[in-house]
DOBA-810694 format. One record per atom (N, C-alpha, C, CB): residue number from 0; atom name; x, y, z. Coordinates in Angstrom, 2 decimals, decimal comma. Glycine has a CB too. Layout:
<pts>
pt pos=NUM; site=CA; x=X; y=Y; z=Z
...
</pts>
This chain:
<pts>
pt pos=0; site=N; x=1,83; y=-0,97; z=-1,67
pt pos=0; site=CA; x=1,42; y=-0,66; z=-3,01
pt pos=0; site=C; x=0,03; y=-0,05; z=-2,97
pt pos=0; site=CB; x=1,45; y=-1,91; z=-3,90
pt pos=1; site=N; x=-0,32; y=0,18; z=-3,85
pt pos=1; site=CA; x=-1,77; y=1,11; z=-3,95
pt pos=1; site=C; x=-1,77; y=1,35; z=-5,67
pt pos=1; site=CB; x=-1,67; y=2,97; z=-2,88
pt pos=2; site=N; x=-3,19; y=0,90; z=-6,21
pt pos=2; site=CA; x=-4,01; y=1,31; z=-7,38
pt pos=2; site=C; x=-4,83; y=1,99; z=-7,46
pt pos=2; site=CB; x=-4,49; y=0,64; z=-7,88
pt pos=3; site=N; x=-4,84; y=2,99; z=-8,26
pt pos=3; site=CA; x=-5,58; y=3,94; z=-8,34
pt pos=3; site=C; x=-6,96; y=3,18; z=-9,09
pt pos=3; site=CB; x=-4,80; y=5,13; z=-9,07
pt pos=4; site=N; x=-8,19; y=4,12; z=-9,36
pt pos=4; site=CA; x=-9,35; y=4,29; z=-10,17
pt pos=4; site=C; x=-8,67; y=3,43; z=-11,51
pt pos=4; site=CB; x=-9,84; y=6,08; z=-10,43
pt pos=5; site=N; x=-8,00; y=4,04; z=-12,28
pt pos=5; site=CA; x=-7,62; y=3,56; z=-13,24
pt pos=5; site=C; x=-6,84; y=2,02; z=-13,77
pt pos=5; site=CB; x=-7,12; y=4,42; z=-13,36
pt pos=6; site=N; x=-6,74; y=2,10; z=-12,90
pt pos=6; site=CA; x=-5,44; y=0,55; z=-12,49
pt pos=6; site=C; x=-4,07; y=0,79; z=-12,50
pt pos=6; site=CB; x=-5,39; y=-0,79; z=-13,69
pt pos=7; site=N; x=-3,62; y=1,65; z=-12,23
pt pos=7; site=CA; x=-2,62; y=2,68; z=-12,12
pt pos=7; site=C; x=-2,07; y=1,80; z=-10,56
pt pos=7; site=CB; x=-3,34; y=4,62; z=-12,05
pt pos=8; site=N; x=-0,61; y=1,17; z=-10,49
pt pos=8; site=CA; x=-0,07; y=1,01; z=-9,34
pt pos=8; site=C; x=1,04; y=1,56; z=-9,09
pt pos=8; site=CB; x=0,03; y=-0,03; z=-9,09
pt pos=9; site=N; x=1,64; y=2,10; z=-8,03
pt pos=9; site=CA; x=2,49; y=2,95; z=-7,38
pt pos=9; site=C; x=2,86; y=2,37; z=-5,85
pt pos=9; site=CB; x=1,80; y=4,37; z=-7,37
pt pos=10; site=N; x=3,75; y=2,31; z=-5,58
pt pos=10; site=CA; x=4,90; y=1,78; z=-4,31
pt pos=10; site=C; x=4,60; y=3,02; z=-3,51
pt pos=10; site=CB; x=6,89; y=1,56; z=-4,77
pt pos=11; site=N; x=3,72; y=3,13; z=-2,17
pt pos=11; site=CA; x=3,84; y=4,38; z=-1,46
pt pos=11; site=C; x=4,91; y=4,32; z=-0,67
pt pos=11; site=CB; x=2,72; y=4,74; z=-0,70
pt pos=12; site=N; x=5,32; y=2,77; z=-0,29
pt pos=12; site=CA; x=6,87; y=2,94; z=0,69
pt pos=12; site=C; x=7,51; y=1,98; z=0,60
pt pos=12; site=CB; x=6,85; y=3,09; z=2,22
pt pos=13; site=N; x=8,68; y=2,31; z=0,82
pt pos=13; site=CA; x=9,87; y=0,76; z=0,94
pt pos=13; site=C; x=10,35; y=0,79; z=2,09
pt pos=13; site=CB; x=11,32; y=0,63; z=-0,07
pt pos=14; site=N; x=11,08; y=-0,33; z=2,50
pt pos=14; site=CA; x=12,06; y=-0,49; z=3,64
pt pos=14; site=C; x=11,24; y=-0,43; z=4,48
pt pos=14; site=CB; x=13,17; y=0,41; z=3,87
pt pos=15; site=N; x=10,26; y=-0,86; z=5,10
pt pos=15; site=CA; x=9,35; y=-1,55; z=6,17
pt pos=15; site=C; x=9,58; y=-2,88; z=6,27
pt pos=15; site=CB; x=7,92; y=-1,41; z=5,92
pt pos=16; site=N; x=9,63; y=-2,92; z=7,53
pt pos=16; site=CA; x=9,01; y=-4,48; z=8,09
pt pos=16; site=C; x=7,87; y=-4,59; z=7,71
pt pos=16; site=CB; x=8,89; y=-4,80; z=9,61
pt pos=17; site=N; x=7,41; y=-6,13; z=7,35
pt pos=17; site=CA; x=6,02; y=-6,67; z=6,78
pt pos=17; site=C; x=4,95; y=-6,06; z=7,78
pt pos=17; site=CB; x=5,91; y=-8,48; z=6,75
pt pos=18; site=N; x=5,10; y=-5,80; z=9,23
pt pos=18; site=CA; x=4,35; y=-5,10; z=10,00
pt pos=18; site=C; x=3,96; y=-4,06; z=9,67
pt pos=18; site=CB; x=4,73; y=-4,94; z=10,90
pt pos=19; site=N; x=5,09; y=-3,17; z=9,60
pt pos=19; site=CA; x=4,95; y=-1,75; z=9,73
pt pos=19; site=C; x=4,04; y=-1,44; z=8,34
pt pos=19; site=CB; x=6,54; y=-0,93; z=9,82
pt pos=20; site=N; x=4,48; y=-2,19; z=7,37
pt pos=20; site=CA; x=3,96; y=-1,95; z=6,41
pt pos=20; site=C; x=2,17; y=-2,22; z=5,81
pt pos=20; site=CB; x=4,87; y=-2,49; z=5,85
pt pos=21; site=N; x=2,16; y=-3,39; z=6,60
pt pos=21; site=CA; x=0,36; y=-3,71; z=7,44
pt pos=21; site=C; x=-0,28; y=-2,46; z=7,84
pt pos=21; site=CB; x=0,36; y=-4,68; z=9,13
pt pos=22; site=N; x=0,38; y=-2,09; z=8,69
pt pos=22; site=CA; x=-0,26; y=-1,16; z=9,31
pt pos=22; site=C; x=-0,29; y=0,22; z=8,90
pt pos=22; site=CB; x=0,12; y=-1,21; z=10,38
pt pos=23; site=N; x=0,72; y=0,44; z=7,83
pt pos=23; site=CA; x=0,11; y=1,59; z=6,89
pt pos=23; site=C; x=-0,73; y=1,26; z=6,23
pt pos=23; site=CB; x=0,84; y=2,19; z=6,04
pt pos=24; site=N; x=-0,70; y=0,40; z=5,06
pt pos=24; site=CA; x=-1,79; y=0,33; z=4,40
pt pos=24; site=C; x=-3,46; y=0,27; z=5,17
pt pos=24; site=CB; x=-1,46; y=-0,82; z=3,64
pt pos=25; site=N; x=-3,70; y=-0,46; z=6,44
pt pos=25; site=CA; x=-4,39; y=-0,29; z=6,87
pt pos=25; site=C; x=-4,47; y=0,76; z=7,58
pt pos=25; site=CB; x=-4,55; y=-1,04; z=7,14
pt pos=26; site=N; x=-3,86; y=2,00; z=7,64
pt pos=26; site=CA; x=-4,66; y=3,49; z=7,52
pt pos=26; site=C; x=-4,57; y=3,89; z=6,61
pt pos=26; site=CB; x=-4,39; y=4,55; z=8,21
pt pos=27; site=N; x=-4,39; y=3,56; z=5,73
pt pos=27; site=CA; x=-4,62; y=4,13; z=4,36
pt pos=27; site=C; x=-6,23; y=3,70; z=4,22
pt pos=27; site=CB; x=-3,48; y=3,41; z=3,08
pt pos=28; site=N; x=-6,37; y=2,60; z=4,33
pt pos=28; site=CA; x=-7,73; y=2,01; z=3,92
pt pos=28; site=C; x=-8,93; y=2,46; z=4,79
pt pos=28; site=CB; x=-7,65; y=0,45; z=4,00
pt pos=29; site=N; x=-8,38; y=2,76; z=6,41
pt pos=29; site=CA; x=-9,36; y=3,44; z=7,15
pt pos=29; site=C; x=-9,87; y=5,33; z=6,80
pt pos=29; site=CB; x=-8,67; y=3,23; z=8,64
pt pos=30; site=N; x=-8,86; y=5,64; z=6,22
pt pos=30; site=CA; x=-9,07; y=7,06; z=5,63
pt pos=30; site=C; x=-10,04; y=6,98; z=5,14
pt pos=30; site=CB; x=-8,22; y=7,64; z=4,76
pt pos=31; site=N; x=-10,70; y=6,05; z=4,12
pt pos=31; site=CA; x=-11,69; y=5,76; z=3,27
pt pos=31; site=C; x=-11,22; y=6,35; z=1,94
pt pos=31; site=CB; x=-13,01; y=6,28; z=3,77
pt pos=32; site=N; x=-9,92; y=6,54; z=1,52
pt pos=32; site=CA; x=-9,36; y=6,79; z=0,05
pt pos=32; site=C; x=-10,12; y=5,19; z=-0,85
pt pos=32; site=CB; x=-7,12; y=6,86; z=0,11
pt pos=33; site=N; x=-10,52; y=5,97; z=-2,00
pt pos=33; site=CA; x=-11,29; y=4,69; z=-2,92
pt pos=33; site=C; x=-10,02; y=3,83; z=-3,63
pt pos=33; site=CB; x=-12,48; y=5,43; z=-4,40
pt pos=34; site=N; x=-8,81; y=3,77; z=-3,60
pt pos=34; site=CA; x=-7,63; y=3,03; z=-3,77
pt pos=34; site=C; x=-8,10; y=2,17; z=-3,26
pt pos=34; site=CB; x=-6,40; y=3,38; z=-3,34
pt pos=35; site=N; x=-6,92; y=0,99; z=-3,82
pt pos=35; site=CA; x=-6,72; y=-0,38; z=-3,22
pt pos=35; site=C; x=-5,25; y=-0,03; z=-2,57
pt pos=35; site=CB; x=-6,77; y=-1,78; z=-4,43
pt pos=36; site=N; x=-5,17; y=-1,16; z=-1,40
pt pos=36; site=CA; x=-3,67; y=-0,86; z=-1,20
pt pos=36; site=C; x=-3,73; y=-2,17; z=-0,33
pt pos=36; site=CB; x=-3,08; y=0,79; z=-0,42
pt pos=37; site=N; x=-2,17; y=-2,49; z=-0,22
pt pos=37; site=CA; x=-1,88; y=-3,79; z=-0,37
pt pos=37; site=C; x=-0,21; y=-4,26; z=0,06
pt pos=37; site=CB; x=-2,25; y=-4,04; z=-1,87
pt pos=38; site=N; x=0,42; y=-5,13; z=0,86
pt pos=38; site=CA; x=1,39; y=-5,06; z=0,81
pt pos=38; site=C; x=2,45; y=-6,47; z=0,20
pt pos=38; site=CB; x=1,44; y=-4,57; z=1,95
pt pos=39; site=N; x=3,38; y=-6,09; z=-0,33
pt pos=39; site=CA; x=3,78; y=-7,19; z=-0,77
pt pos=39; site=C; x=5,81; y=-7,23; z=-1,02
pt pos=39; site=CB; x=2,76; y=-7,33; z=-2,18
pt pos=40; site=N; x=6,20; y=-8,28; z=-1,10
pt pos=40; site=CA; x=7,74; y=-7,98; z=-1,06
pt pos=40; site=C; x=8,30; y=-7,14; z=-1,99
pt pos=40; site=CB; x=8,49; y=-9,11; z=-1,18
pt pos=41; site=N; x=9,43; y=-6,37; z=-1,84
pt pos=41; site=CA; x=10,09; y=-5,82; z=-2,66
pt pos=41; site=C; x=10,98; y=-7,20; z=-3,18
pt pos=41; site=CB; x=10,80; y=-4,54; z=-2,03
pt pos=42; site=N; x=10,88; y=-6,51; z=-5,04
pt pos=42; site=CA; x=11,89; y=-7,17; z=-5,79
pt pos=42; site=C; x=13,75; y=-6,79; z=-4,88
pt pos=42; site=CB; x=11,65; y=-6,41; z=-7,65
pt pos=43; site=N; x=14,16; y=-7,72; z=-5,19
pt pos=43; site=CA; x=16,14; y=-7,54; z=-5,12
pt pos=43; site=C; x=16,22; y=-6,59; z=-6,34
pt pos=43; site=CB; x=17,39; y=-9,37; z=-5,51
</pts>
């Protein structure tokens, strides 16, 4: 997940393992984009 400036949230990916998905967000966060990003389960 990821929030924008605004508080604006948006799903950048699904269907990851809890890993894989770690480890995007944490290059997301090393880019230095001013977002938050964050990972968390998908709803069923």
């Amino acid at each position: 997940m990821r929030q924008d400036d605004n508080g604006n949230r948006y799903l950048v990916a699904g269907g990851l393992t809890r890993a894989a998905a770690e480890q995007l967000a944490a290059e997301f966060e090393a880019r230095g984009h001013k977002q938050l990003y964050w990972v968390e389960r998908e709803s069923a």
